[in-house]
N, C-alpha and C positions, 0 to 999 in steps of 0.2 A: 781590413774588414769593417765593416758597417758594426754603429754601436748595440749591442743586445740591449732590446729594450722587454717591460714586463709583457706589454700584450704580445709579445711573440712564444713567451713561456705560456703563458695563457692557453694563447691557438697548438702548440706541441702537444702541452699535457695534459692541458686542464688546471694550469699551476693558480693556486690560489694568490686574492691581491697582499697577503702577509709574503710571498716568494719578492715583495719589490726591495726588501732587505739584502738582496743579494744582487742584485744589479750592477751596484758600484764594484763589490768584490770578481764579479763572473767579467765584465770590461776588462779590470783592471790583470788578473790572473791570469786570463786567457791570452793574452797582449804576450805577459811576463814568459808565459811557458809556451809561446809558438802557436798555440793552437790560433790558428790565425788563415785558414782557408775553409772555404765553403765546406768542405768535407771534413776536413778536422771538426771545425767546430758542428756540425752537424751529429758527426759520430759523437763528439762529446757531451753534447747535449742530449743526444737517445739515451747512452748510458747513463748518467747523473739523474734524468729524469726518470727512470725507472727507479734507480739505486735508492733515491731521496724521497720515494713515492712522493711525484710532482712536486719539487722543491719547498719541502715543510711540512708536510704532515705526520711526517716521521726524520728523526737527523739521530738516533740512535736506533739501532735495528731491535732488538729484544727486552722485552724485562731482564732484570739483575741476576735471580733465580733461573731463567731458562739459559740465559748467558755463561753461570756456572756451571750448570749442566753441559749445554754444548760445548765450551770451551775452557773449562777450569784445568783440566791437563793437558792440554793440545802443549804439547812441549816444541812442537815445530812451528809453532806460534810464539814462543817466548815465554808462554805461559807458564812457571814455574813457582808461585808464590800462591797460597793461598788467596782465592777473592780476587785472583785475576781475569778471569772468565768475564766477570762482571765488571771491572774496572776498565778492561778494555777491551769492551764489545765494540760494536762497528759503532761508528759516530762518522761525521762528515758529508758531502753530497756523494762521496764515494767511501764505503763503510770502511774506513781503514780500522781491521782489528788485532789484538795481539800485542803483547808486551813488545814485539818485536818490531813491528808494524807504527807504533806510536812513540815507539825509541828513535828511530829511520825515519819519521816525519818530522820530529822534534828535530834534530838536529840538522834538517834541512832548512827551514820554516823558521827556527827561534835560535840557533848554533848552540842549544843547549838542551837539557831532560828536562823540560818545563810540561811533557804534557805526560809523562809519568808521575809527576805527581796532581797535576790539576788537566784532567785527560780528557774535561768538559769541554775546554778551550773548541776542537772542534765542533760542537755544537754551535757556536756561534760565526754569524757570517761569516766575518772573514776568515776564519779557520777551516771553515768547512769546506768553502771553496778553495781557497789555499792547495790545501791536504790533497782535494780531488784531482786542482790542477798539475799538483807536483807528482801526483801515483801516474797518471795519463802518461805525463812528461817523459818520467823513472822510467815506465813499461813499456818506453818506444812507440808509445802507439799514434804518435802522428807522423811516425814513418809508417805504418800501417794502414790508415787511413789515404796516403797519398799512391797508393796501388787500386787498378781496380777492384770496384768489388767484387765480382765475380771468380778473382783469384781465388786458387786455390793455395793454402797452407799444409802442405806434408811435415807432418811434425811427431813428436812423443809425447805421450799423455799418461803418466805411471806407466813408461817403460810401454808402452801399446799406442801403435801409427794409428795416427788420425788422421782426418781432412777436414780441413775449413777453409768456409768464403771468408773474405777478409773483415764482415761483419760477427760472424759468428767467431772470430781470431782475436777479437777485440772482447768480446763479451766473455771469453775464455782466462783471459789473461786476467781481467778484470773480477768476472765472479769465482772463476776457477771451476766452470763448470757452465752450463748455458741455461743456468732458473733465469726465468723471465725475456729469454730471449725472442720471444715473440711480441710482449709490450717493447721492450730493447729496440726492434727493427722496426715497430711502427710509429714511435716518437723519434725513430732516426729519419723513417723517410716523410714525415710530418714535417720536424725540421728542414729538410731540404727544399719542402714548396714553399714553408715560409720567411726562411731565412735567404738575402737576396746572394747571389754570388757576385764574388769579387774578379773580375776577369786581371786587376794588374795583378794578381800572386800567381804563380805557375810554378808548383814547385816541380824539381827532379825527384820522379818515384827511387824510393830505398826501400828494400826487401828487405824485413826482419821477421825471422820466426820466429826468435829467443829472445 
């Protein structure tokens, strides 16, 4: 693939010129974890863009307070400690949140618990990128992106069949629900005019629903 430059974030999302901090990280990451065809990186780029509200305007999701609120006993989060809600709210271009969530990037990303205790580390370029590109990676979803869109997804969703196109399958895994899926699909198909295709990658599609 052709190198991601910032006026292409620009023309996607509206990303602000403070988004050129990530440049070297988003090259280098997306190399690292595959995402490495027109589509992949398209789809990755809708998501993140949305998730990041246009790469920097936001790189933690909530205040401290509403973070304990919504998330201070999510036990299926990891959250079992006092002031965890708020220690590990969503941070990164992809909000990875949850004691459990930030334990599982740590020890992909640093081979140790380095961002349970310093959990900021995502906020910062290359963490944030990093993080985003190892959750993509982890969640199969560039086997996902290499099916058409148009597929359909027959799946379970707390124990209740759903369907999804293979865009809405990706924003699913990802936010665990489809908020924003409507910015999500237009900085995905934004992405795709502006970003050129690569015609030597051709990958073999693989079906994953899980």
């Amino acid at each position: 693939m052709n190198e991601i430059i910032l006026d292409q974030l620009k023309q996607v999302c509206g990303a602000p010129d403070s988004a050129a901090r990530f440049i070297d990280p988003l090259n280098k990451y997306t190399a690292q974890y595959d995402i490495n065809t027109h589509s992949r990186l398209c789809g990755f780029i809708g998501q993140v863009s949305e998730e990041s509200a246009a790469f920097g305007k936001c790189l933690e999701d909530i205040t401290d307070t509403q973070a304990d609120r919504m998330y201070g006993k999510r036990k299926d989060l990891g959250n079992t400690q006092p002031g965890d809600g708020a220690r590990f709210k969503g941070r990164g271009l992809i909000q990875i949140t949850g004691r459990n969530g930030y334990r599982d990037a740590s020890m992909h990303l640093y081979k140790d618990l380095r961002l349970l205790t310093n959990p900021e580390l995502l906020e910062q370029p290359d963490g944030a990128v990093q993080s985003a590109c190892w959750y993509w990676f982890n969640r199969g979803l560039n086997s996902v992106m290499d099916v058409p869109l148009n597929y359909q997804f027959k799946v379970k969703v707390n124990g209740k069949p759903e369907v999804f196109t293979t865009y809405q399958w990706v924003t699913e895994k990802i936010n665990g629900g489809q908020n924003g899926y409507t910015t999500r699909l237009k900085f995905f198909n934004k992405a795709q005019e502006i970003f050129p295709k690569d015609p030597a990658i051709a990958p073999t599609p693989q079906i994953k629903s899980k």
